[in-house]
N, C-alpha and C positions, 0 to 999 in steps of 0.2 A: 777550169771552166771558162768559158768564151766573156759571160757573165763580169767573172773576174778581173780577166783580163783587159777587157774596155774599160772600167772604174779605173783601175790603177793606169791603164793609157791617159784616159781624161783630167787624172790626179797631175799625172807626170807631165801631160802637154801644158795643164795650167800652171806650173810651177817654172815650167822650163820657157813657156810663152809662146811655144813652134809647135804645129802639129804635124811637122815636115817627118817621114822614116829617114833617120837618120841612123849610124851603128850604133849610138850609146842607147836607142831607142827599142833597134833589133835584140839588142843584148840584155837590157829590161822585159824583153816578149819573154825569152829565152831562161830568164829567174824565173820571173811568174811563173811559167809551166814547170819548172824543177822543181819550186818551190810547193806547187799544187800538187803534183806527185807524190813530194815527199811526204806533206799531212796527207796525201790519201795512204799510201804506203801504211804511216806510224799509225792512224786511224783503223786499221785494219789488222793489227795486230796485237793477238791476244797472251794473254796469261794461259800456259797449259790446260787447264780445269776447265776456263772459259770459251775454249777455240771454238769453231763451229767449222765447217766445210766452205766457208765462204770468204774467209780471212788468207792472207799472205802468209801468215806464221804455221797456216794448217797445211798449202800447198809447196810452202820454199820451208819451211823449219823455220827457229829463229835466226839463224847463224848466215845462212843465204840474206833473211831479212833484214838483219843487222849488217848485213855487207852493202847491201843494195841501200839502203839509209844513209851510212859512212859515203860511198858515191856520192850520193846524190848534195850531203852537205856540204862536201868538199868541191862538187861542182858548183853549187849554188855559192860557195865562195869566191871561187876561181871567176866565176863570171862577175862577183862583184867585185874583185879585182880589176877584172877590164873595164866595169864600167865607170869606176874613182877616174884610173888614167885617160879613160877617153874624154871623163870630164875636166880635164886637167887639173885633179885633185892631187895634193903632193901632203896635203896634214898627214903623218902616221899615224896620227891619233884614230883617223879613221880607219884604217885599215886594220890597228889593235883591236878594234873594238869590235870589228865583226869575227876577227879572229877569236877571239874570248867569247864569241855567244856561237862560234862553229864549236869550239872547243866543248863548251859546256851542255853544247847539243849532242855531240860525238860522246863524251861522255857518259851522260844519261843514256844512250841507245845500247852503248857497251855495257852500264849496269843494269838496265833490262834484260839484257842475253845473257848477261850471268847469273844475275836472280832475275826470275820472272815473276814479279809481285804486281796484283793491283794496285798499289802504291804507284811502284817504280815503274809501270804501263801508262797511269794517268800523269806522271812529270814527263815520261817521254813524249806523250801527247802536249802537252804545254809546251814543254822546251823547241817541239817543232814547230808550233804556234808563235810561239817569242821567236822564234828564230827566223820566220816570216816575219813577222810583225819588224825587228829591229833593224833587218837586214837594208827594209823598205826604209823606215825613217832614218838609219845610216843615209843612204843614196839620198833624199828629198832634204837630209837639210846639208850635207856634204855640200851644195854650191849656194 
């Protein structure tokens, strides 16, 4: 959402002190929108019993959805790869760490598709929420 995207612009220009487009800044557009994808995506995918005609899990199956999720985190990684090096970040510490909240997001999305629980539907929903959520505070406090 456009919404979205100006907060976290205005978050990131006052952290960084430039409101200049620069690449580390295009590349920050670029999460956000992956990022908002992917809870819409995870948002919209149900537990068999509970599907309805208007979900991603009722139109792509699980398996299409869990592919398309698995993308998207892995993109949302990769771009937070580029944006550590563009910041001239070299800590690995950072880079583990978003790796371990991709991983543990990847994971829950896989145990979703293999048991489809209410349970394991509402930690996918979370883990894609933390997974927004840590990806940003990785990047805002990384400099």
């Amino acid at each position: 959402s456009p919404q979205m995207l100006l907060i976290q612009w205005l978050i990131y220009t006052v952290l960084s002190g430039s409101f200049r487009l620069n690449l580390p800044k295009v590349l920050f557009m670029l999460l956000v929108y992956n990022n908002i994808f992917l809870l819409e995506i995870t948002r919209k995918v149900k537990v068999p019993d509970l599907d309805t005609k208007d979900t991603y899990s009722a139109h792509l199956g699980l398996l299409k959805t869990c592919i398309m999720q698995f993308i998207l985190v892995l993109a949302g990684f990769v771009i937070f790869g580029f944006i550590l090096q563009e910041m001239d970040i070299n800590n690995i510490l950072f880079y583990c760490l978003g790796g371990f909240v991709s991983i543990i997001t990847l994971f829950t999305f896989w145990k979703f598709k293999n048991k489809p629980k209410v349970k394991i539907q509402k930690a996918s929903e979370l883990f894609a929420v933390l997974f927004y959520i840590l990806i940003n505070i990785l990047i805002y406090t990384a400099k």
